[in-house]
N, CA, C and O atoms as a Maestro MAE file, in Angstrom:
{
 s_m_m2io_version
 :::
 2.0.0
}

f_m_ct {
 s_m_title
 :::
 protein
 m_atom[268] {
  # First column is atom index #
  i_m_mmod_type
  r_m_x_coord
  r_m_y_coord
  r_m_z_coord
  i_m_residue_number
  s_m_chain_name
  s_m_pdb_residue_name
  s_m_pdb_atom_name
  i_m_atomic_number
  :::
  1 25 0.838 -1.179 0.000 1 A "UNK " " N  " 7
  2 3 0.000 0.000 0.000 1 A "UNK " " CA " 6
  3 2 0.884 1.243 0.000 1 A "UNK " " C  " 6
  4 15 1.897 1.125 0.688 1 A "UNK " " O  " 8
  5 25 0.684 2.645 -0.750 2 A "UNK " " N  " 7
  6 3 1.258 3.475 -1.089 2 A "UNK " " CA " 6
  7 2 0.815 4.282 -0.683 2 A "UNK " " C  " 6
  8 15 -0.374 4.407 -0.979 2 A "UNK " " O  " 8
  9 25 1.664 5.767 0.596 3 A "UNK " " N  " 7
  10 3 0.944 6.816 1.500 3 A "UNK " " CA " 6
  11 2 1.626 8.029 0.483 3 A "UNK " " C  " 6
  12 15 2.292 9.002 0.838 3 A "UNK " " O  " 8
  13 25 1.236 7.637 -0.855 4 A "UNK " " N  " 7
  14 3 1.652 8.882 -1.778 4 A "UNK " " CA " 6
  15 2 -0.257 9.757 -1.728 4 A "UNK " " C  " 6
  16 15 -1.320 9.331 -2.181 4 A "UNK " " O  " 8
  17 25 -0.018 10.717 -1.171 5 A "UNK " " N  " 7
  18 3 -0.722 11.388 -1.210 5 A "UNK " " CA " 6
  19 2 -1.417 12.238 -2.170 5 A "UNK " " C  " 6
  20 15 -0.665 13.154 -2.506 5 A "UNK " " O  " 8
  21 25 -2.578 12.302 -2.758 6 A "UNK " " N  " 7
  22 3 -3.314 12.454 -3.929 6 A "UNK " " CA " 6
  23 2 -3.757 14.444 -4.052 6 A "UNK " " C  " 6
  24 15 -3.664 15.382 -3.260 6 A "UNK " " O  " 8
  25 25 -3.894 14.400 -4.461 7 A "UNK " " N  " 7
  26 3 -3.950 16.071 -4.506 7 A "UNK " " CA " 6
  27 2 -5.811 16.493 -4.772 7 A "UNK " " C  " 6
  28 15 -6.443 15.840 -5.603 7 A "UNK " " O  " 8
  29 25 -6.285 17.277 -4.210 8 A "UNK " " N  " 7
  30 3 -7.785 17.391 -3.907 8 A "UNK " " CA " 6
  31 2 -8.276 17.568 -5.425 8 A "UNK " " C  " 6
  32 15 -7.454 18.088 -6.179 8 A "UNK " " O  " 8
  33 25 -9.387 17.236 -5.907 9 A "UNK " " N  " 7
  34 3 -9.936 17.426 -6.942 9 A "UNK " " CA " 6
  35 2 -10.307 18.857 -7.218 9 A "UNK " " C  " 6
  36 15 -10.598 19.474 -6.193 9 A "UNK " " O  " 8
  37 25 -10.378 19.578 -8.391 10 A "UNK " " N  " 7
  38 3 -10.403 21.366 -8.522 10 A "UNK " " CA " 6
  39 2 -11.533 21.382 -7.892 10 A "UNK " " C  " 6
  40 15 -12.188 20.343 -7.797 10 A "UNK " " O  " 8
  41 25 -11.995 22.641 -7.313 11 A "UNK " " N  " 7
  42 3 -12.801 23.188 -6.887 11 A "UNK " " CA " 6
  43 2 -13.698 23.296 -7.488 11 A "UNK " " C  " 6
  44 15 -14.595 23.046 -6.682 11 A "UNK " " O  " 8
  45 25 -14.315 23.590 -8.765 12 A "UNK " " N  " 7
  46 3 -14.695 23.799 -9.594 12 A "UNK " " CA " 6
  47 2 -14.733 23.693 -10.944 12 A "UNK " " C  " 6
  48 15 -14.046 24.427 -11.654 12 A "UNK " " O  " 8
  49 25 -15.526 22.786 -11.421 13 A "UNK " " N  " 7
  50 3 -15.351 22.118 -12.806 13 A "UNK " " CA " 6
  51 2 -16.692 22.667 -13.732 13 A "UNK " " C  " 6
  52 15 -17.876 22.403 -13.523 13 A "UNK " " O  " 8
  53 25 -16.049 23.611 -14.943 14 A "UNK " " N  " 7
  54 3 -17.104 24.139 -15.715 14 A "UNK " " CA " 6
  55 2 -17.248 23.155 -16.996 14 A "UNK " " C  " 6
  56 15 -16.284 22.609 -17.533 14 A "UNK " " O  " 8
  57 25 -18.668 23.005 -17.424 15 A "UNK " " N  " 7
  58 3 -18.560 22.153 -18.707 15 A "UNK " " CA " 6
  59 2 -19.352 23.150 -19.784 15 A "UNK " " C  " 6
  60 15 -20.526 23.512 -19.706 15 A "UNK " " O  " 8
  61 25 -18.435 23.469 -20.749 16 A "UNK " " N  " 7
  62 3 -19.871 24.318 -22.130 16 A "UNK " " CA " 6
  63 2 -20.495 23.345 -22.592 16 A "UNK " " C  " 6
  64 15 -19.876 22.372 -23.023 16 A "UNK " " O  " 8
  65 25 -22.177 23.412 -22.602 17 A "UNK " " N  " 7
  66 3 -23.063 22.769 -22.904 17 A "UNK " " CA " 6
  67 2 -23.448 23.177 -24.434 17 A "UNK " " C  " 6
  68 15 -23.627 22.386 -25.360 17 A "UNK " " O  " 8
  69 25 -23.553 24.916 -24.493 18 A "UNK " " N  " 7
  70 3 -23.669 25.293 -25.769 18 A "UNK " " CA " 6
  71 2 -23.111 26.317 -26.431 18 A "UNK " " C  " 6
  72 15 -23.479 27.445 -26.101 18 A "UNK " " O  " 8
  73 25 -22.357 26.211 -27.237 19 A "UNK " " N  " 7
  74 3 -21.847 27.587 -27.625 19 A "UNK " " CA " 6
  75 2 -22.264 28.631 -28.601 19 A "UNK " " C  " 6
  76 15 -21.424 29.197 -29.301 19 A "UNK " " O  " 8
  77 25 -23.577 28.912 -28.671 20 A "UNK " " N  " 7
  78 3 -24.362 29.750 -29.390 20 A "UNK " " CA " 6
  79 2 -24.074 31.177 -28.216 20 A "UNK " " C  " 6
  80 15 -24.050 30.853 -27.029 20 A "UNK " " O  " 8
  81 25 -23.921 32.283 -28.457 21 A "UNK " " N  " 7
  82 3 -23.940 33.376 -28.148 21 A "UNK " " CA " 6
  83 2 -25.115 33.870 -26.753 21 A "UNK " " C  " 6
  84 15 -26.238 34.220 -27.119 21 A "UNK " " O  " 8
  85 25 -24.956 33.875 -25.950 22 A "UNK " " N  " 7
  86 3 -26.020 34.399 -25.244 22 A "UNK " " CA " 6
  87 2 -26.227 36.186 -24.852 22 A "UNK " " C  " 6
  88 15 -25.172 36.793 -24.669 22 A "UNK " " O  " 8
  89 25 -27.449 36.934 -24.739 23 A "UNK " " N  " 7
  90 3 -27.390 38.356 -24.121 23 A "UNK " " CA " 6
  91 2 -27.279 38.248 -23.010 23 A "UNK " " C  " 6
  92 15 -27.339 37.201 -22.366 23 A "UNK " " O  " 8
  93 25 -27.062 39.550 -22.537 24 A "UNK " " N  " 7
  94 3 -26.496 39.788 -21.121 24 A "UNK " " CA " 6
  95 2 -27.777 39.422 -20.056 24 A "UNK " " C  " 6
  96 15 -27.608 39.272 -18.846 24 A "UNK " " O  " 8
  97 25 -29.102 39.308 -20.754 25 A "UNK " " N  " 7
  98 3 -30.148 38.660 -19.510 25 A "UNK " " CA " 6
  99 2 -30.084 37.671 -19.387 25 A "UNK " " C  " 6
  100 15 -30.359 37.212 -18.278 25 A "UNK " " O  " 8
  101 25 -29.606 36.621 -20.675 26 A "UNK " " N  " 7
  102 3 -29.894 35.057 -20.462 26 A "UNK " " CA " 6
  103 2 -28.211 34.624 -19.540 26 A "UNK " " C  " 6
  104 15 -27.943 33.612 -18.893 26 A "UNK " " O  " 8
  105 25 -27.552 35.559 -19.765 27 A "UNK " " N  " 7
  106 3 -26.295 35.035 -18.608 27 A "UNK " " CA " 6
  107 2 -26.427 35.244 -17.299 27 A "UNK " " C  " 6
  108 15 -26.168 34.414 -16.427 27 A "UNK " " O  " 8
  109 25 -26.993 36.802 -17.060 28 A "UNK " " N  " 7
  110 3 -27.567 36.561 -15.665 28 A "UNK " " CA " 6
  111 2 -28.256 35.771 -15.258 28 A "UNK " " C  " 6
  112 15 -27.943 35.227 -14.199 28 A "UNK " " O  " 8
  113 25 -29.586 35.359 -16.006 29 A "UNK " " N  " 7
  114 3 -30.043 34.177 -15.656 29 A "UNK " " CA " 6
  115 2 -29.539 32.574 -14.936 29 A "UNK " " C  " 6
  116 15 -29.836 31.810 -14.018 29 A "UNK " " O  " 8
  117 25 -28.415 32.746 -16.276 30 A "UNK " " N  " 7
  118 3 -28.165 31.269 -15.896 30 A "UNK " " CA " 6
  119 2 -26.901 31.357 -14.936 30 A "UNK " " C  " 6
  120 15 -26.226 30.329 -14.944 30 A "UNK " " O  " 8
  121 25 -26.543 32.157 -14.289 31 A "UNK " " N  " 7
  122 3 -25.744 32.414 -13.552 31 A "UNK " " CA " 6
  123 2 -26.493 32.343 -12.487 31 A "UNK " " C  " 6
  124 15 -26.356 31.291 -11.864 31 A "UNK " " O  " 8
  125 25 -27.347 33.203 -11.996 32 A "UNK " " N  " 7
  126 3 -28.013 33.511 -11.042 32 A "UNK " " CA " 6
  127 2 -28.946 31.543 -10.851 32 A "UNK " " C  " 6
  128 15 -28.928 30.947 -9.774 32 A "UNK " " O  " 8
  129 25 -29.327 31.210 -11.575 33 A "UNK " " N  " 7
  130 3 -29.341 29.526 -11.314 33 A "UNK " " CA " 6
  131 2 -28.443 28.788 -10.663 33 A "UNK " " C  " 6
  132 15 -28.681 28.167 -9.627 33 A "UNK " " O  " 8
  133 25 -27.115 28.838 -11.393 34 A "UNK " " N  " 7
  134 3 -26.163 28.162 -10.849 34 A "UNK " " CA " 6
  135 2 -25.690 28.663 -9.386 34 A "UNK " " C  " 6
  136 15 -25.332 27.914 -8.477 34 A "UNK " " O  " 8
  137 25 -25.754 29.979 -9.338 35 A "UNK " " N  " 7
  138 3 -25.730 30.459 -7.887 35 A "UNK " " CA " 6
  139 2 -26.377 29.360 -6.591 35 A "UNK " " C  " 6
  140 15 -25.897 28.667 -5.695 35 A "UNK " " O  " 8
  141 25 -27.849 29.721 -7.163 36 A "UNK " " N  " 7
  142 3 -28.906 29.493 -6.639 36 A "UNK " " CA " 6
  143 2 -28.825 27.993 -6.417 36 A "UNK " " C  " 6
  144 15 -28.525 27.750 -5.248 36 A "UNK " " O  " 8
  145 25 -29.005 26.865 -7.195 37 A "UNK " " N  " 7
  146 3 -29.261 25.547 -7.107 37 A "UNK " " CA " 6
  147 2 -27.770 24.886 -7.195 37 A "UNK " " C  " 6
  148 15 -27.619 23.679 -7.006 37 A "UNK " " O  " 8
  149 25 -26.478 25.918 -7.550 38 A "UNK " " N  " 7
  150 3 -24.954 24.720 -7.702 38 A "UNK " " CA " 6
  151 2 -24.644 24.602 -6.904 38 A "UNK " " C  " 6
  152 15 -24.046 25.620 -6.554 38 A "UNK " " O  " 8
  153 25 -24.631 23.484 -5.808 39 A "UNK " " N  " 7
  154 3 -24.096 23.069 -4.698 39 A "UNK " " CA " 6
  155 2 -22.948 23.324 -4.456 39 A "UNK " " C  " 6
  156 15 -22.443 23.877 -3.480 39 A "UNK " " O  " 8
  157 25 -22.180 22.596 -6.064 40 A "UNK " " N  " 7
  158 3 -20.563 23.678 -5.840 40 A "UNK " " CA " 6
  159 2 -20.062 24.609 -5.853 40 A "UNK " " C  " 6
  160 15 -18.841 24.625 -5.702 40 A "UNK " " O  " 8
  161 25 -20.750 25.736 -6.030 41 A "UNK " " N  " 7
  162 3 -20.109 26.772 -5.565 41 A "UNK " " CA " 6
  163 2 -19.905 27.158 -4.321 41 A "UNK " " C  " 6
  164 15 -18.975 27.949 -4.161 41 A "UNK " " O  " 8
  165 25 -20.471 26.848 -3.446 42 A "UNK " " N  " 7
  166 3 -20.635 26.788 -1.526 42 A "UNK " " CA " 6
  167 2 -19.624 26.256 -1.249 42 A "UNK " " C  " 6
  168 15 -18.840 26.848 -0.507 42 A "UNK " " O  " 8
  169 25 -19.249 24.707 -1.855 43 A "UNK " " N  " 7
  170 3 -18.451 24.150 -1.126 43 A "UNK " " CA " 6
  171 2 -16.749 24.707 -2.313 43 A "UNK " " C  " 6
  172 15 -15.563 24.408 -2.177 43 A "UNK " " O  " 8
  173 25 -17.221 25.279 -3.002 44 A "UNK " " N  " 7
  174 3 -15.640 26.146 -3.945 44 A "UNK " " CA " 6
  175 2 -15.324 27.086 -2.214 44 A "UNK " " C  " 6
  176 15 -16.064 27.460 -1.304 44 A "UNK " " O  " 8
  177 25 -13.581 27.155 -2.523 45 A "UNK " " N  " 7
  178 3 -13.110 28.096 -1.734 45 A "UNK " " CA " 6
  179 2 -13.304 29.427 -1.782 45 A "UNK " " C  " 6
  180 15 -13.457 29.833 -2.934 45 A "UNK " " O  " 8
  181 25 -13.377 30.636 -0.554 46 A "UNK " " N  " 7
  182 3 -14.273 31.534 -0.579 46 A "UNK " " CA " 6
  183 2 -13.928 32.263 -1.856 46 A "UNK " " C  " 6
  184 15 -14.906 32.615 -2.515 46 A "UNK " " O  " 8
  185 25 -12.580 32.602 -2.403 47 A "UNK " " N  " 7
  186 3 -12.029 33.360 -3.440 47 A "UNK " " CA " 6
  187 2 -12.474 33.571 -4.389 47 A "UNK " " C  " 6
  188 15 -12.501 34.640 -4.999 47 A "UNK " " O  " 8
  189 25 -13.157 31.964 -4.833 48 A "UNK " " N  " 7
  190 3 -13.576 31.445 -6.035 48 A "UNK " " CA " 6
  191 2 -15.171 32.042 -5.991 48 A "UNK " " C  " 6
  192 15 -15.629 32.807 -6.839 48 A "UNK " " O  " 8
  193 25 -15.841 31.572 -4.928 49 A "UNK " " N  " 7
  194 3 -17.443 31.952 -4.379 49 A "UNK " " CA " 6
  195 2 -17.494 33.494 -4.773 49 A "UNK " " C  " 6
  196 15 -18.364 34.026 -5.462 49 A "UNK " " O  " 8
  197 25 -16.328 34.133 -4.166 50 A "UNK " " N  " 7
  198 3 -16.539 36.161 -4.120 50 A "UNK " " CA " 6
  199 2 -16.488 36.011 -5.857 50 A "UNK " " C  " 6
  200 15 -17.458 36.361 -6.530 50 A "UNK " " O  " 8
  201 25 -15.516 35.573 -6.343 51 A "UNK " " N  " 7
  202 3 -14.913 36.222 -7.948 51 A "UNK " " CA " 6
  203 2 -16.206 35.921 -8.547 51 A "UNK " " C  " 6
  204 15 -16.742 36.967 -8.913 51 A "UNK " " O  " 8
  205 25 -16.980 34.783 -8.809 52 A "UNK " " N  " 7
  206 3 -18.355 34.330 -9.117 52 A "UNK " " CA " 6
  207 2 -19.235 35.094 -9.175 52 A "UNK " " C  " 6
  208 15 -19.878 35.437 -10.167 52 A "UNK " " O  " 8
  209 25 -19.380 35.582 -7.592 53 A "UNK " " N  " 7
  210 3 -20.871 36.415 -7.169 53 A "UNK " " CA " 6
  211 2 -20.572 37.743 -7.414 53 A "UNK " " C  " 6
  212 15 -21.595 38.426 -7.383 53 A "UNK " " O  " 8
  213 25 -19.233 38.582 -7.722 54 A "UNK " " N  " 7
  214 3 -19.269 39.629 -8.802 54 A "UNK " " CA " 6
  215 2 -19.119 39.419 -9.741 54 A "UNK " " C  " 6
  216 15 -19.255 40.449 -10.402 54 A "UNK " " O  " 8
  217 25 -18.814 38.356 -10.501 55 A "UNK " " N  " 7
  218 3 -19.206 37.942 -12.233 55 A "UNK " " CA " 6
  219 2 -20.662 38.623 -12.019 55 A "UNK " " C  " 6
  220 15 -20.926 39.621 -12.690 55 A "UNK " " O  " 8
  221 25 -21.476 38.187 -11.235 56 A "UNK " " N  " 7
  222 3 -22.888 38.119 -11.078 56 A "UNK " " CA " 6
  223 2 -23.282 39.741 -10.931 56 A "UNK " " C  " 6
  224 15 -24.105 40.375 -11.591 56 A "UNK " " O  " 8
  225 25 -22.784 40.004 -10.305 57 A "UNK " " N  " 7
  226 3 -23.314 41.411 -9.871 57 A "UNK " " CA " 6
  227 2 -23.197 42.436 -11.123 57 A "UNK " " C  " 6
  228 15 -23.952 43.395 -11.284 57 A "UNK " " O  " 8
  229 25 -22.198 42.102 -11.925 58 A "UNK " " N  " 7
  230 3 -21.509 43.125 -12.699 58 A "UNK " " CA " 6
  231 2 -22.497 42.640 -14.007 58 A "UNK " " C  " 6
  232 15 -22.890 43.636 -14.614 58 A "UNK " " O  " 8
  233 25 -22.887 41.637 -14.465 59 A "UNK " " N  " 7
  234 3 -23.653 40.989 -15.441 59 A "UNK " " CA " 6
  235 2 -24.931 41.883 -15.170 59 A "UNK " " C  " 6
  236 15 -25.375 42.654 -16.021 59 A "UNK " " O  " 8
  237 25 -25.513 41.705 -13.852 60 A "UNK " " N  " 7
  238 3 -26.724 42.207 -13.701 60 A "UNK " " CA " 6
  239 2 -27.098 43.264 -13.597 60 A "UNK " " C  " 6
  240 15 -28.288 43.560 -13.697 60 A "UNK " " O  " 8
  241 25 -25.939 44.292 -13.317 61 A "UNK " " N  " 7
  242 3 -25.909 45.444 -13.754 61 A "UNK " " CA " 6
  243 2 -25.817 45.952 -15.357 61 A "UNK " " C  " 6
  244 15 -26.275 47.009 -15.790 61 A "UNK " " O  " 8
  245 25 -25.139 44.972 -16.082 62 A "UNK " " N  " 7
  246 3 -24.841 45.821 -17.611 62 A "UNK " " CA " 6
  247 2 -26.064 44.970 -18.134 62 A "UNK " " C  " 6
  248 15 -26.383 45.367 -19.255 62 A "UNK " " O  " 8
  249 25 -26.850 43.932 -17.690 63 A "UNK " " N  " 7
  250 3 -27.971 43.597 -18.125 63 A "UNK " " CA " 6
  251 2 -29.248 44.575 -17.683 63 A "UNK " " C  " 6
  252 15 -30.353 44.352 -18.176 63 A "UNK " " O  " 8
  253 25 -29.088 45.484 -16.894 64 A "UNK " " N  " 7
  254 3 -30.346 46.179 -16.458 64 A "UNK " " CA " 6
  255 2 -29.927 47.248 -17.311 64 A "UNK " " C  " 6
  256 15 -30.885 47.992 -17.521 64 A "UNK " " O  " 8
  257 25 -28.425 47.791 -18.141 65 A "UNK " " N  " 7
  258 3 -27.918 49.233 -18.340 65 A "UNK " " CA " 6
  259 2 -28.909 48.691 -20.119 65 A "UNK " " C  " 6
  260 15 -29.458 49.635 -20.689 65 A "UNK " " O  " 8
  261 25 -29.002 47.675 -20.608 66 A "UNK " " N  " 7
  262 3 -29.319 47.212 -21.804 66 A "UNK " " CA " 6
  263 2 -30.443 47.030 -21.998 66 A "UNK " " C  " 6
  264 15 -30.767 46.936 -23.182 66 A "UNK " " O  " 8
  265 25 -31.692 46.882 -20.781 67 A "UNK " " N  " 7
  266 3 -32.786 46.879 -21.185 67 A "UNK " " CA " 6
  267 2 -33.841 48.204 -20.987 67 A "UNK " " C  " 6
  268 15 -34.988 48.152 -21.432 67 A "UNK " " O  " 8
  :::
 }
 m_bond[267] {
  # First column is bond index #
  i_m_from
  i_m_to
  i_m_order
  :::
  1 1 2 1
  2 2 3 1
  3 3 4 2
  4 3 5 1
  5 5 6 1
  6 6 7 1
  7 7 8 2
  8 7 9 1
  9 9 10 1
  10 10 11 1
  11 11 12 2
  12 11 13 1
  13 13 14 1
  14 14 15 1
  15 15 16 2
  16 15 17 1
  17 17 18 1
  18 18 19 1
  19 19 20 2
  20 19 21 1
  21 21 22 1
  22 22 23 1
  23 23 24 2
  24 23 25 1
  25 25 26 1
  26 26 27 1
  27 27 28 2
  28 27 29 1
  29 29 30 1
  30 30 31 1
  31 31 32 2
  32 31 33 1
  33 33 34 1
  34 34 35 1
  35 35 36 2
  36 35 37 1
  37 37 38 1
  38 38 39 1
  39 39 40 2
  40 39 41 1
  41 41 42 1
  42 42 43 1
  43 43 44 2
  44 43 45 1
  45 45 46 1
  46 46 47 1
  47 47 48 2
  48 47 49 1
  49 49 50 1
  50 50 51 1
  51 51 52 2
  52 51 53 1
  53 53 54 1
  54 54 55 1
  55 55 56 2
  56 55 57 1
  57 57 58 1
  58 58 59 1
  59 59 60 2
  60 59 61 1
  61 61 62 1
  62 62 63 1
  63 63 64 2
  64 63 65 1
  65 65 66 1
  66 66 67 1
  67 67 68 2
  68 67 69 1
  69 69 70 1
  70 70 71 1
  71 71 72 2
  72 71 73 1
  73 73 74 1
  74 74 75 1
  75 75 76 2
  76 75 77 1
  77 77 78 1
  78 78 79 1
  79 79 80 2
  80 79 81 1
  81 81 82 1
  82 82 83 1
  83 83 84 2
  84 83 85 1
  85 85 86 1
  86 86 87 1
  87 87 88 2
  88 87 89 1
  89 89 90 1
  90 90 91 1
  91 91 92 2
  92 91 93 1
  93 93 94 1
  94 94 95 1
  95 95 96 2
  96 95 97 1
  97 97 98 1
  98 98 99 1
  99 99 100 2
  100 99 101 1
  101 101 102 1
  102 102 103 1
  103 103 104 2
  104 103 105 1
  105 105 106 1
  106 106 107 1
  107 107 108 2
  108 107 109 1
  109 109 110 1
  110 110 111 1
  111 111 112 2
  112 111 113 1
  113 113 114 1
  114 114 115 1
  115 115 116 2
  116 115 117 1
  117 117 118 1
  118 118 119 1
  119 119 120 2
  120 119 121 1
  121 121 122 1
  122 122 123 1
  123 123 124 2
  124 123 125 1
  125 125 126 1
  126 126 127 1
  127 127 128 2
  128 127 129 1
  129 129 130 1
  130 130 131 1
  131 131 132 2
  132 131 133 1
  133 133 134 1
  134 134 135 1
  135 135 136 2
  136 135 137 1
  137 137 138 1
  138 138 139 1
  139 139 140 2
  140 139 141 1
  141 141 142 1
  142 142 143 1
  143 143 144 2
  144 143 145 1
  145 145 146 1
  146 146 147 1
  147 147 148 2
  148 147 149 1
  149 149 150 1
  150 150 151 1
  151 151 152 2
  152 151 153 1
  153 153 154 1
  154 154 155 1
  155 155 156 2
  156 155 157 1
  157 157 158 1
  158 158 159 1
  159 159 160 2
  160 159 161 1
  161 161 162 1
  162 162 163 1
  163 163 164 2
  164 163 165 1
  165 165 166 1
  166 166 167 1
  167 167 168 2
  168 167 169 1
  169 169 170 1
  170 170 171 1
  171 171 172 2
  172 171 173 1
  173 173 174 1
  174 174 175 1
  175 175 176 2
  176 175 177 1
  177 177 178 1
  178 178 179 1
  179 179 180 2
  180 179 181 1
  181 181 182 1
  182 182 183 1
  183 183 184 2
  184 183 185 1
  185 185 186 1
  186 186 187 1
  187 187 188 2
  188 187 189 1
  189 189 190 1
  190 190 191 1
  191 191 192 2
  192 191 193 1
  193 193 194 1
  194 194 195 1
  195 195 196 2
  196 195 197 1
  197 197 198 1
  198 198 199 1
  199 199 200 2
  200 199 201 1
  201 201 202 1
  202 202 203 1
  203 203 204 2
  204 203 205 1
  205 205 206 1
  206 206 207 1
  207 207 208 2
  208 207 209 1
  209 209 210 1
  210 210 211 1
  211 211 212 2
  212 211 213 1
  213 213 214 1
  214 214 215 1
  215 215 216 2
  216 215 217 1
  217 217 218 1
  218 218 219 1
  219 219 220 2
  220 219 221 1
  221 221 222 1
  222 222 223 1
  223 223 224 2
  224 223 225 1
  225 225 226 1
  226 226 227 1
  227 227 228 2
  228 227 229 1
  229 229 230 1
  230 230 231 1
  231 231 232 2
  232 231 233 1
  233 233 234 1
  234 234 235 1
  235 235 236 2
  236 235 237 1
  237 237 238 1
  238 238 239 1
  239 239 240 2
  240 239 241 1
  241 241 242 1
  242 242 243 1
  243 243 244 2
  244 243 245 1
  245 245 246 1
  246 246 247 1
  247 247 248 2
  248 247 249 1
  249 249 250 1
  250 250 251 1
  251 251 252 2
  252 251 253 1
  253 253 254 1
  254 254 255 1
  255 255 256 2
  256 255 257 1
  257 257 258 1
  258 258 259 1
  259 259 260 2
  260 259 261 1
  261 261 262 1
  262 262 263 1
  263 263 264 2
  264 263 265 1
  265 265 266 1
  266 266 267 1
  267 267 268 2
  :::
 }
}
C-alpha cells in the first residue's frame, strides 16, 4: 500500500453545454441559477465563491444598463 498522497480534486469544474452566443439577460439568468441551485459553488473556496458572485453582480448590472 502506497501513502503517496493524492492532490484534492479542482474546486470547480465548468462544462460548455452550448456555444451559441447568449445576451447579457440570459447570462444573468443562468448564472443567477447556478448560484442558486450549484451546490458547488458553496463548497468552492471563498475566493472562487466572491470572484463568481461579482461575475454576477456586474452581469446584472450591464444587463439592467441594456434593457
Amino acid at each position: 500500500m502506497s501513502s503517496t498522497a493524492r492532490a484534492p480534486p479542482p474546486p470547480l469544474k465548468l462544462e460548455i453545454l452550448d456555444s451559441r452566443p447568449l445576451t447579457a439577460t440570459e447570462t444573468v439568468v443562468a448564472l443567477h441559477n447556478f448560484l442558486s441551485n450549484g451546490t458547488a459553488i458553496h463548497s468552492a473556496p471563498t475566493s472562487i465563491n466572491h470572484q463568481v458572485t461579482q461575475l454576477y453582480e456586474k452581469l446584472r448590472l450591464e444587463a439592467k444598463r441594456h434593457n
